[in-house]
C-alpha positions in Angstrom: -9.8 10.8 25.9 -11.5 13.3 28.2 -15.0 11.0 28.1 -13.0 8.5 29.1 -11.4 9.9 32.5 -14.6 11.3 33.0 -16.1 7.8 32.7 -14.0 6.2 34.6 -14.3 8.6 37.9 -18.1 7.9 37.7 -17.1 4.1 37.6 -15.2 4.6 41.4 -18.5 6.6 42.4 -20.5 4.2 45.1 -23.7 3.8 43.7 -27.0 5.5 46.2 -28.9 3.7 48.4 -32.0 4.7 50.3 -29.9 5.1 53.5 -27.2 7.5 51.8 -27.4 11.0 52.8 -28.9 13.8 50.3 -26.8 14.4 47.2 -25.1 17.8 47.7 -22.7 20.2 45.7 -18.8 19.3 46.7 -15.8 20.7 45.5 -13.5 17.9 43.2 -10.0 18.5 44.6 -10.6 16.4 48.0 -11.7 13.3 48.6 -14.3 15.0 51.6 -15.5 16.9 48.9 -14.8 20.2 50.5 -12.7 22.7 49.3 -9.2 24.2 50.8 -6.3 26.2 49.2 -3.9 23.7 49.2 -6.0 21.4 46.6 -7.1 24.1 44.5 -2.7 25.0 44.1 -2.0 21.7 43.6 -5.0 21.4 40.5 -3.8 25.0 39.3 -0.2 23.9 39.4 -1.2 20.7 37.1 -2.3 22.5 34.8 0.8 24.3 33.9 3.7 23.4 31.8 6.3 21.0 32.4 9.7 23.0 32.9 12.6 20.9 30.9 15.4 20.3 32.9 17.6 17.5 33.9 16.0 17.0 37.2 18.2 13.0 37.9 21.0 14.7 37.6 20.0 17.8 40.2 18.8 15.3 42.7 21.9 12.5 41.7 24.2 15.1 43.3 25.9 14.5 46.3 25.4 17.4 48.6 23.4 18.9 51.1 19.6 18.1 50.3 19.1 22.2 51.3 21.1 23.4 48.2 19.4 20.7 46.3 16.2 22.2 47.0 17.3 25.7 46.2 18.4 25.2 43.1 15.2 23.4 42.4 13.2 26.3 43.1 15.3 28.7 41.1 15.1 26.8 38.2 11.8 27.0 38.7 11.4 30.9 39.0 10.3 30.6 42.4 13.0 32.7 44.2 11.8 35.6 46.0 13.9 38.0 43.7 12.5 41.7 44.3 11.3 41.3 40.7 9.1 38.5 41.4 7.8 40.6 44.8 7.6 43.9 42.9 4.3 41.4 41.3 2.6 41.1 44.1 1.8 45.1 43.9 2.9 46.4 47.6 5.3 49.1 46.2 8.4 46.9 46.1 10.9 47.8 43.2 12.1 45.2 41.1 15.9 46.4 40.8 18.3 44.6 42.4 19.7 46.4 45.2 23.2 45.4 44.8 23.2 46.8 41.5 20.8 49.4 41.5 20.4 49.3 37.7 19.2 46.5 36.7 16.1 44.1 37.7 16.6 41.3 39.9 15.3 38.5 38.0 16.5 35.0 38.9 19.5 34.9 36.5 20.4 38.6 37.5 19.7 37.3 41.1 22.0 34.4 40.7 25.0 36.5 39.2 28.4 34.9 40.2 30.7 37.2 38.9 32.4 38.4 42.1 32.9 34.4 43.0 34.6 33.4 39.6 38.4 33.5 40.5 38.9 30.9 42.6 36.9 28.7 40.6 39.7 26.4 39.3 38.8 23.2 41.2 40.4 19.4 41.2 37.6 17.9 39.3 34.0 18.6 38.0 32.5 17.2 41.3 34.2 19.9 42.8 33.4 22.6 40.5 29.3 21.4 41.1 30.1 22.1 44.9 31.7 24.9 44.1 28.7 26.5 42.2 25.7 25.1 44.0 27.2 26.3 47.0 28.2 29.8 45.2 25.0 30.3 44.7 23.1 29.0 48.0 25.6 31.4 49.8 25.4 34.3 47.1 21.7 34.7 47.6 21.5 34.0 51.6 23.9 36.9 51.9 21.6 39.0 49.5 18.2 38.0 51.8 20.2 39.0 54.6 21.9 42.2 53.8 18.0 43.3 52.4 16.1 41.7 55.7 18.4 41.9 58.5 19.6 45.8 59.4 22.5 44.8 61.3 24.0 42.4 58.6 27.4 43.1 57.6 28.6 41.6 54.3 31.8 39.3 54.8 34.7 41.2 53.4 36.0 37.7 51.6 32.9 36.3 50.8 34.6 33.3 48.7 36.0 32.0 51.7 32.9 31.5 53.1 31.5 29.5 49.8 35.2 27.4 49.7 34.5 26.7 53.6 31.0 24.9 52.7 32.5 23.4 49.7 35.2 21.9 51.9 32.6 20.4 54.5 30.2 18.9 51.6 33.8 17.1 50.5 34.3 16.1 53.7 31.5 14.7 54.0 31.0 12.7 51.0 34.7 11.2 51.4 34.1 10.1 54.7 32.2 7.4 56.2 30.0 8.1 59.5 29.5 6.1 62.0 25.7 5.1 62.1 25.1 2.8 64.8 22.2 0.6 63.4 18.9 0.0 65.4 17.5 -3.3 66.7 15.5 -5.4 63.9 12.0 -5.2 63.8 10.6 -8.7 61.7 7.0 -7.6 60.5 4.5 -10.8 59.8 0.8 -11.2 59.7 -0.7 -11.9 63.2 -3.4 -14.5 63.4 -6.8 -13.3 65.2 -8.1 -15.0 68.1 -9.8 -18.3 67.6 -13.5 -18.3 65.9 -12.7 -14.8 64.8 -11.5 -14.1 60.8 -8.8 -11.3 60.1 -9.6 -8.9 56.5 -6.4 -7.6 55.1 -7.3 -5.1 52.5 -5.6 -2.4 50.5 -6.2 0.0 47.6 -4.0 2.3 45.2 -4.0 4.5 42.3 -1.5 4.5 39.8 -1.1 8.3 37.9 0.2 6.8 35.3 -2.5 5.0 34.0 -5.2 7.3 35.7 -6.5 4.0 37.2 -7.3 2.5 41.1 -7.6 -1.1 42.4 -8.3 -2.8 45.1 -8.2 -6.5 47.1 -8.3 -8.7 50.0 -8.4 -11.6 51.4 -9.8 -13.2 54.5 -8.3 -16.1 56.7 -9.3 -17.7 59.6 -7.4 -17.9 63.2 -4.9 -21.1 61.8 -4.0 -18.5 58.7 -5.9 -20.7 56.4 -7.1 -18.6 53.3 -10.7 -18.7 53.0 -11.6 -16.5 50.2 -10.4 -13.1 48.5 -11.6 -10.3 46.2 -10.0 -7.7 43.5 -12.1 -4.9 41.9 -11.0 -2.3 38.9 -12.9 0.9 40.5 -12.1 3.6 38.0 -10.6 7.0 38.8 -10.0 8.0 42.3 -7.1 9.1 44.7 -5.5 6.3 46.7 -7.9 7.1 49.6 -10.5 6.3 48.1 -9.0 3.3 46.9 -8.6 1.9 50.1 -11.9 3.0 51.3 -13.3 0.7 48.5 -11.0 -1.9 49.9 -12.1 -2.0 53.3 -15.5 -2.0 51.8 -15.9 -4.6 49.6 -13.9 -6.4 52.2 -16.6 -6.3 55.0 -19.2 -6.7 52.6 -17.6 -10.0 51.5 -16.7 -11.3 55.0 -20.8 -10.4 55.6 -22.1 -12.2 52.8 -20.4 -15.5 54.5 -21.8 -15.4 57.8 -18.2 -14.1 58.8 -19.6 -11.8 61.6 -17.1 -12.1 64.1 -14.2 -10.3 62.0 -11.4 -8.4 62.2 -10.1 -5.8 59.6 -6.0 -4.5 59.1 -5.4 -1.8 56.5 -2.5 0.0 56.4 -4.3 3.4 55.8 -3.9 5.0 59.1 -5.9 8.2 57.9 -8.7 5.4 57.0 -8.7 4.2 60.4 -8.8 6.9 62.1 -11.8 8.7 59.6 -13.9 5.3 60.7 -12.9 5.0 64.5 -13.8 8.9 64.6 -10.2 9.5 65.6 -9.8 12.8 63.3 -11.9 15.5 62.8 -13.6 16.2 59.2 -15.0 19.0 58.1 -18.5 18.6 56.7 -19.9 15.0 55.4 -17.7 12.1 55.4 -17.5 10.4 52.6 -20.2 7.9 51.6 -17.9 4.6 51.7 -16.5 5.8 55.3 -20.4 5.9 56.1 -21.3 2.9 54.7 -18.0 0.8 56.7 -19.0 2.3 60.2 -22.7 0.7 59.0 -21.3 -2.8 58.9 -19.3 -2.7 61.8 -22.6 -1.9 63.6 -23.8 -5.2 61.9 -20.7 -6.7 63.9 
């Protein structure tokens, strides 16, 4: 199984030419080839295991997309309990300073005890507010009364928690008034006459560890005049459309279609070829290899 990923990224690999630049060492987690923390996280972070959880259910439920994402990151030990800080090795303690006995781990963190009286709600939607915001409001008070010197702890907190409660209800039994925008009607726009329009695309599907890409090129009446798909292997959906794009001009070159127009909807694509962004080191070979043809043009 491993030969066979590995196999399949050389497969999405342009082939050299004479004109390509010199082959050089690049790191694998970005499609430039050179390396940044954010795709060296984001390979480590694959790597780990898959936390169980019922994660439709977490983000099924109707309230405030904030306390959503909180308890996502608690149930994903990501909280930044004094435990988890006293790791990082600058002299913080890991006891909860609340308690000052035991350490604050997420679940110690978390604690609702205080809150549990007027928990009796109408129904379970209720209790769910009721906790999610329990907790949202439990820990902002905690961050606060350890960050903020001049933070003074409400003397009934619960009726700060059965506030937000009330407000999410509110909200979610009430309909707002959302006055709707003008309609935009998107279409394909023909290119001026004598000239022929490429639409392209690419994408990559995790799933199946597999990219793809196609075309098709029409004249100024919209007539279809021929089109293209291609398997390409491994890649990221960048790539994918860079193959696109590619394989596109080439195609519209090899028919004498030298007045031509290309539309991707790859804005980062665009703007790598028209020189509208900024890249750090060598662009990538196919990006090369497009602003070559449109020279031809």
């Amino acid at each position: 199984m491993t030969f066979g990923v590995r196999f399949s990224t050389v497969l999405a690999l342009p082939a050299p030419t004479d004109t390509d630049n010199r082959d050089s060492i690049g790191w694998g987690g970005t499609t430039t080839r050179d390396f940044t923390v954010q795709s060296a996280y984001v390979s480590q972070s694959a790597r780990g295991q898959t936390i169980e959880g019922d994660w439709k259910a977490l983000w099924g439920w109707k309230g405030p997309y904030r306390i959503q994402t909180f308890m996502w990151i608690g149930a994903h030990e990501r909280l930044l309990t004094n435990y988890r800080r006293s790791k990082w090795g600058v002299g913080i303690s890991p006891t909860c300073s609340e308690c000052n006995r035991d350490n604050e781990t997420t679940l110690h963190g978390l604690d609702l005890q205080e809150y549990q009286q007027p928990a009796k709600r109408n129904s379970k939607e209720e209790m769910d507010n009721y906790l999610f915001s329990g907790l949202l409001a439990h820990m902002d008070m905690r961050n606060k009364s350890i960050f903020e010197d001049d933070f003074q702890r409400p003397s009934n907190p619960t009726y700060t928690i059965l506030k937000m409660v009330d407000d999410i209800d509110n909200c979610n039994h009430h309909s707002m008034n959302i006055s709707h925008g003008n309609t935009v009607f998107i279409g394909w726009k023909k290119p001026q006459e004598g000239w022929v329009k490429l639409n392209c695309d690419g994408t990559y599907k995790d799933t199946l560890e597999l990219a793809g890409c196609g075309g098709l090129l029409r004249d100024s009446n919209g007539r279809w005049l021929t089109g293209y798909s291609r398997k390409i292997g491994t890649c990221d959906a960048l790539s994918a459309e860079m193959w696109g794009m590619y394989l596109g001009m080439q195609l519209a070159w090899r028919n004498g279609f030298h007045h031509l127009q290309v539309e991707s909807d790859s804005k980062i694509l665009v703007d790598m070829i028209m020189g509208n962004v900024k890249i750090n080191g060598k662009p990538p070979i196919l990006v090369c290899r497009i602003q070559e043809l449109l020279k031809l043009n």
